[in-house]
C-alpha positions as CSV (number, residue, x, y, z in Angstrom):
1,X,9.2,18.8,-3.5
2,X,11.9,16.2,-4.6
3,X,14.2,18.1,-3.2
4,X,12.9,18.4,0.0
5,X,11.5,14.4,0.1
6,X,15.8,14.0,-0.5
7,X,16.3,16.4,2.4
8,X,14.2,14.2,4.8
9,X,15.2,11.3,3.7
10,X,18.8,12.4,4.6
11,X,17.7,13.1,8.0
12,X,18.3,16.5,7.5
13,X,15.1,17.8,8.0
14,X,12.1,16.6,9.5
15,X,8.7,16.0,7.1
16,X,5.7,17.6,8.3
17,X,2.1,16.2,8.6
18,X,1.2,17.8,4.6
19,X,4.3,16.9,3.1
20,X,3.2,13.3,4.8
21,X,-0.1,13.3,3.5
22,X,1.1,14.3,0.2
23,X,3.4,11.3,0.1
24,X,1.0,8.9,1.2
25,X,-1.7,9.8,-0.8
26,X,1.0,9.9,-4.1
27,X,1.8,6.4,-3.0
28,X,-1.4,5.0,-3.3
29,X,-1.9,6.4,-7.0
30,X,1.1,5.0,-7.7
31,X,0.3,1.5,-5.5
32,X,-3.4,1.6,-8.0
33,X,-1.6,0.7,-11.5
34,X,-1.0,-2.6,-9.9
35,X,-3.6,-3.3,-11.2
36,X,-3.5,-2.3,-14.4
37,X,0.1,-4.1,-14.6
38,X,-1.2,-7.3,-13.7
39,X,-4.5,-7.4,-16.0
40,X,-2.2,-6.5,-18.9
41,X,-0.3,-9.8,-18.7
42,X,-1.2,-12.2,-21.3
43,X,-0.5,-16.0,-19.7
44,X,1.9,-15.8,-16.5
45,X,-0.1,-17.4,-13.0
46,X,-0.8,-15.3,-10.5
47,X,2.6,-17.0,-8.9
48,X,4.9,-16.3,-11.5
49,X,4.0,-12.4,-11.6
50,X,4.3,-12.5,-8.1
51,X,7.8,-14.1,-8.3
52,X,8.9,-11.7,-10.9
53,X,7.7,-8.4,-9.1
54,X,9.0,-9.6,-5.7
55,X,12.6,-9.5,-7.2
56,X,11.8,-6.4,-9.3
57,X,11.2,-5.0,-5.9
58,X,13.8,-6.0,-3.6
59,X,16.0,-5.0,-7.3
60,X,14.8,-1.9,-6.6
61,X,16.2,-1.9,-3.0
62,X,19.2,-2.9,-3.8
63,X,19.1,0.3,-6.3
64,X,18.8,2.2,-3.3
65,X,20.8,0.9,-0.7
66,X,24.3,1.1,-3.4
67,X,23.1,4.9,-4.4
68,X,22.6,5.8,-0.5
69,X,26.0,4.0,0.6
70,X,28.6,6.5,0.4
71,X,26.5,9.5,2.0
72,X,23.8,7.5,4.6
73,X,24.2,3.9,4.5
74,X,21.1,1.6,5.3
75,X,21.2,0.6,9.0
76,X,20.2,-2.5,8.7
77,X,22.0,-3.5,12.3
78,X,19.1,-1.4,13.9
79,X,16.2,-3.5,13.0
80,X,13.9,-4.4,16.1
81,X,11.1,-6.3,16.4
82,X,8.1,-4.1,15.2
83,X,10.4,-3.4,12.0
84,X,11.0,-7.4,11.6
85,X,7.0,-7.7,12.0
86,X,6.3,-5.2,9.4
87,X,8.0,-6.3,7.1
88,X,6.6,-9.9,7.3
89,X,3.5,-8.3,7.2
90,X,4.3,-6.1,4.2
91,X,5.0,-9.1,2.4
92,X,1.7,-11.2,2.9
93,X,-0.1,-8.4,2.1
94,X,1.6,-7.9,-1.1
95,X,1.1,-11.2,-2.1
96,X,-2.7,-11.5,-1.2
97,X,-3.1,-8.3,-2.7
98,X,-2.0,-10.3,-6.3
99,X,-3.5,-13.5,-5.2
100,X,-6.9,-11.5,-4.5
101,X,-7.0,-10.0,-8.1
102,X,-6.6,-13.3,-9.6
103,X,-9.3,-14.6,-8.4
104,X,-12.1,-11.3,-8.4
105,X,-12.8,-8.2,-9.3
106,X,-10.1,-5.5,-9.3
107,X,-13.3,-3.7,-7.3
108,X,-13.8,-6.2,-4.9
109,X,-10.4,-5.8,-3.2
110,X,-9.9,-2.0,-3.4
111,X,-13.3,-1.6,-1.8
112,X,-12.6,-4.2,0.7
113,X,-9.4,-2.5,1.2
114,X,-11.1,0.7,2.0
115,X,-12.2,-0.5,5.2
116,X,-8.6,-0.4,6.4
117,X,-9.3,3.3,7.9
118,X,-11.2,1.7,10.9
119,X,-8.2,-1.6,11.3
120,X,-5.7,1.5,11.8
121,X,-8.1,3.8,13.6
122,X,-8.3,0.3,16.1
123,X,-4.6,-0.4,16.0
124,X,-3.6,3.3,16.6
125,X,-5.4,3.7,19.7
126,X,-4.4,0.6,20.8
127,X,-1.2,0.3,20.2
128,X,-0.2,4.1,20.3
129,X,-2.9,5.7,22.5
130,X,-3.6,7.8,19.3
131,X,-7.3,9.4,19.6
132,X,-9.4,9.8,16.7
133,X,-10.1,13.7,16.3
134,X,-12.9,15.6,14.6
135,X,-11.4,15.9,11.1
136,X,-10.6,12.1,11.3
137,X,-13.9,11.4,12.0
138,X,-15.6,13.3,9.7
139,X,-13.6,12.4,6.9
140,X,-14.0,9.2,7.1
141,X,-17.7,9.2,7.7
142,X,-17.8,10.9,4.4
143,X,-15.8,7.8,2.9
144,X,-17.4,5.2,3.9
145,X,-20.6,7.6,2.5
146,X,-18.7,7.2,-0.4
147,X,-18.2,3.3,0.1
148,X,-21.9,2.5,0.7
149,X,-22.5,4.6,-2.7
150,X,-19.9,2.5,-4.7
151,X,-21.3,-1.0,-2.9
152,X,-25.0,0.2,-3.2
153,X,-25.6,-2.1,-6.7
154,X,-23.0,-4.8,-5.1
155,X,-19.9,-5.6,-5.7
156,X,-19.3,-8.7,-7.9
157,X,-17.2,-10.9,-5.3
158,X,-16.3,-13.7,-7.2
159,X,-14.9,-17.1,-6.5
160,X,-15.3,-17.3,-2.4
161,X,-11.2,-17.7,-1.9
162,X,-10.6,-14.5,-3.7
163,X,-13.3,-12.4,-1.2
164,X,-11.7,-14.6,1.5
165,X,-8.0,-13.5,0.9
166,X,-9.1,-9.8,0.0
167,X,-11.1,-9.7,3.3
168,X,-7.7,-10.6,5.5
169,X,-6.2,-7.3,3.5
170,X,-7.6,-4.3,5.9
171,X,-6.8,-6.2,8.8
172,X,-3.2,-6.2,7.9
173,X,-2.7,-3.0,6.6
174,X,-3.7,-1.0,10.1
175,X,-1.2,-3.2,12.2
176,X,1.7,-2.5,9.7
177,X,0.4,0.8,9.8
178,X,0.8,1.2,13.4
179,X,4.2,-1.0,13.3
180,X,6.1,1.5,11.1
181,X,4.3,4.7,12.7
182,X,5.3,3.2,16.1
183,X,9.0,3.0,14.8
184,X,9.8,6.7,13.5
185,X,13.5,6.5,12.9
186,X,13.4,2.9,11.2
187,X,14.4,3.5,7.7
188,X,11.6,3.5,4.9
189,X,14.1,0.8,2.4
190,X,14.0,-1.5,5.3
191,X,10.7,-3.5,5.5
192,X,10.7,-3.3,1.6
193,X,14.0,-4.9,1.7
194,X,12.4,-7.4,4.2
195,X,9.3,-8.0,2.7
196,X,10.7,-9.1,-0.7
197,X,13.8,-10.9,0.4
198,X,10.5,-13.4,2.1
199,X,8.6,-12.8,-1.2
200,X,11.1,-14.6,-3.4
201,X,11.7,-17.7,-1.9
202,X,8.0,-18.7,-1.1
203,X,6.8,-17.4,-4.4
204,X,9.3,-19.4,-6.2
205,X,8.4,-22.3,-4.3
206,X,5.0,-21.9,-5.2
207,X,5.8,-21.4,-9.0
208,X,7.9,-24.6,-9.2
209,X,4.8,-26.4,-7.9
210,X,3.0,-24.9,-10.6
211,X,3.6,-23.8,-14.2
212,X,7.1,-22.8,-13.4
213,X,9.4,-20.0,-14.5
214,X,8.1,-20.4,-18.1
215,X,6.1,-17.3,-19.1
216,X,5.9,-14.6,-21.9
217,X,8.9,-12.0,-22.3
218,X,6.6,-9.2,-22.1
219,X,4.1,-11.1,-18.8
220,X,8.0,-10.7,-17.4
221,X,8.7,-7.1,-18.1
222,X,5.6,-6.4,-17.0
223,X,5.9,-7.9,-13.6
224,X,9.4,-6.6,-12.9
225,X,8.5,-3.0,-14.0
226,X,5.3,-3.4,-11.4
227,X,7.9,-4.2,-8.7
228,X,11.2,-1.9,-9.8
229,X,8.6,0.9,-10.2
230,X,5.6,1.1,-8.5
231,X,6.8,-0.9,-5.2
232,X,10.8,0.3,-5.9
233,X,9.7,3.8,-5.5
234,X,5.9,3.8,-3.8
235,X,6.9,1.7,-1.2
236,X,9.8,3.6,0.5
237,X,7.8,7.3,0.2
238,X,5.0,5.6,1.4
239,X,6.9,4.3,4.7
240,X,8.2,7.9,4.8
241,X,5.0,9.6,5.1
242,X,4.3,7.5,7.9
243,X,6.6,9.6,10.0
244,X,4.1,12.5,10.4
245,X,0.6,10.9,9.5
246,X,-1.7,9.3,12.5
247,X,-2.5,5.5,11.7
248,X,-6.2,6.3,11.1
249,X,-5.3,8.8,8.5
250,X,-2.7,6.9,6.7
251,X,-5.2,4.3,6.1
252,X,-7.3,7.0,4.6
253,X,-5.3,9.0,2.4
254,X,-4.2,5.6,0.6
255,X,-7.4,5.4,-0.4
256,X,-6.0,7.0,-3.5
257,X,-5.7,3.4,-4.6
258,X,-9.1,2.4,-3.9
259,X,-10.3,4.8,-5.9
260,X,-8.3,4.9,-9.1
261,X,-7.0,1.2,-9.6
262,X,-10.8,0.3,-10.6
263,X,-10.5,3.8,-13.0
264,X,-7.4,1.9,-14.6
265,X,-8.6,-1.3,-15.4
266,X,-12.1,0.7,-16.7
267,X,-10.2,2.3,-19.0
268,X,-8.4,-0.8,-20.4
269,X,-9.1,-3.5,-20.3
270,X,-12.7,-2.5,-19.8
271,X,-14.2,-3.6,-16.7
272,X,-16.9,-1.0,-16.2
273,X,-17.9,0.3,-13.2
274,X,-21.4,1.5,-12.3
275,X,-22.1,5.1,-11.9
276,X,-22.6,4.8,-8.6
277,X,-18.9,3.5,-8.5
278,X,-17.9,7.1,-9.6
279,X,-19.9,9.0,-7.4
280,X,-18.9,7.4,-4.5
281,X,-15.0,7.1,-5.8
282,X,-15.2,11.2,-6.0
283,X,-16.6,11.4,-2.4
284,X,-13.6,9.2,-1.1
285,X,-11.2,11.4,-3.2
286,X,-13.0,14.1,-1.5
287,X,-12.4,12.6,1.8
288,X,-8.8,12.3,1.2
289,X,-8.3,16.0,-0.4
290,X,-10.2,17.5,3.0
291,X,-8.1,15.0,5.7
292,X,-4.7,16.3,3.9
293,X,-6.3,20.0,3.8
294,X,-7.4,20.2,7.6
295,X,-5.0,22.1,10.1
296,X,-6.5,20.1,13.1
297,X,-3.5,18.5,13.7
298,X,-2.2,17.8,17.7
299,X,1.2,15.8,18.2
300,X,1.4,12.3,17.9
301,X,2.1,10.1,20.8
302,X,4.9,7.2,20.2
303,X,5.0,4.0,22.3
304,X,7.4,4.1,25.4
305,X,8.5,0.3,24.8
């Protein structure tokens, strides 16, 4: 599988839709110990493990772009519009996504997140004339079965501001979505690069305002290691699978994250989920396992502008 994920990567092969689904789907496990990552610091802001993961991140890009520079440089002169727009995107997403968790449950924003399915299945068709087929559609009606069964006994929302930002989430993710499936050849480092590079700067900013730089040695590694790892190498397969995925879907299969980050944080630190959390999380994961499964699969139409 690596070697193949290598192989497209090159360019000298094309992904198809599994081997997409398979890499979006991996992303969002990996994207779910973000959570995990930031409940485990013990006194950095919500800002300062921001800043720190932001240049973890784009450290990671860097990584990449040296490795990749002998054999298929980045082409960073062939960035257009939609690419610029995702990756402004990417970037306030990843920072409400932190700001979110900081200020509610680690199951309020995964399950608001889950509603991104219907944001791309919009986007898609409106943006890309993508229709929404039968296994589409009947995966994620059994999803948002699975939703309703996780949100039946509520969902602790917190302080208002921390719904509020994790509300704006869903929204975002089916347009960037749709931006990077609407831009095939666009390398996957790219918005990653772009995103982060914006990250820095404005969480700085806001972490001079605040406490500072001045934070545990451990709240540190901890930050950097969620953005070196988890973003460094989720991020870029997860841009890759969007070559062969419909936007609908891709909003789907990440719901790998929606599922397991509140697992993680149930585990340790201990914020217990109701059992109707875990039956509905298994019908999503079920969702996901039958959308990568199903062979109903048409081509997908890219915009002509």
């Amino acid at each position: 599988m690596l070697r193949r994920i290598a192989a497209v990567w090159s360019g000298e092969s094309e992904l198809d839709y599994r081997g997409g689904a398979v890499l979006v789907a991996g992303s969002g496990i990996m994207f779910s110990f973000t959570a995990l990552f930031f409940r485990a610091i013990e006194s950095a802001t919500d800002w300062q493990f921001l800043a720190v993961r932001a240049t973890g991140a784009l450290s990671a890009m860097l990584v990449i772009t040296a490795l990749r520079a002998g054999r298929r440089p980045v082409p960073f002169h062939i960035i257009g519009w939609r690419t610029g727009l995702a990756g402004v995107l990417l970037g306030a997403m990843s920072v409400l996504y932190i700001l979110a968790f900081a200020r509610t449950s680690v199951a309020t924003v995964t399950f608001l997140i889950a509603a991104g399915p219907l944001s791309g299945a919009f986007f898609g068709r409106v943006m890309l004339g993508e229709r929404l087929h039968r296994s589409t559609v009947v995966a994620i009606a059994i999803a948002a079965v699975g939703i309703g069964v996780m949100a039946a006994r509520g969902v602790d929302t917190g302080r208002v501001d921390g719904f509020v930002l994790a509300a704006v989430i869903p929204a975002i993710l089916g347009l960037y979505n749709v931006l990077i499936r609407s831009t095939p050849n666009v390398d996957p480092v790219i918005p990653a690069i772009i995103s982060n590079s914006l990250a820095i700067p404005v969480t700085l900013v806001m972490t001079w305002r605040g406490a500072g730089l001045d934070m545990p040695i451990g709240d540190a590694v901890l930050g950097f290691s969620a953005g070196f790892v988890l973003i460094g190498v989720g991020l870029p397969l997860f841009n890759l699978g969007h070559r062969s995925v419909p936007t609908a879907q891709i909003s789907l299969l990440i719901m790998t994250e929606v599922v397991l980050a509140p697992l993680w944080v149930w585990i340790w630190p201990g914020e217990t989920p109701a059992t109707a959390t875990l039956i509905g999380g298994a019908l999503v994961i079920g969702a996901v396992a039958y959308q990568i499964a199903s062979a109903d699969r048409v081509p997908l139409r890219q915009p002509t502008v």
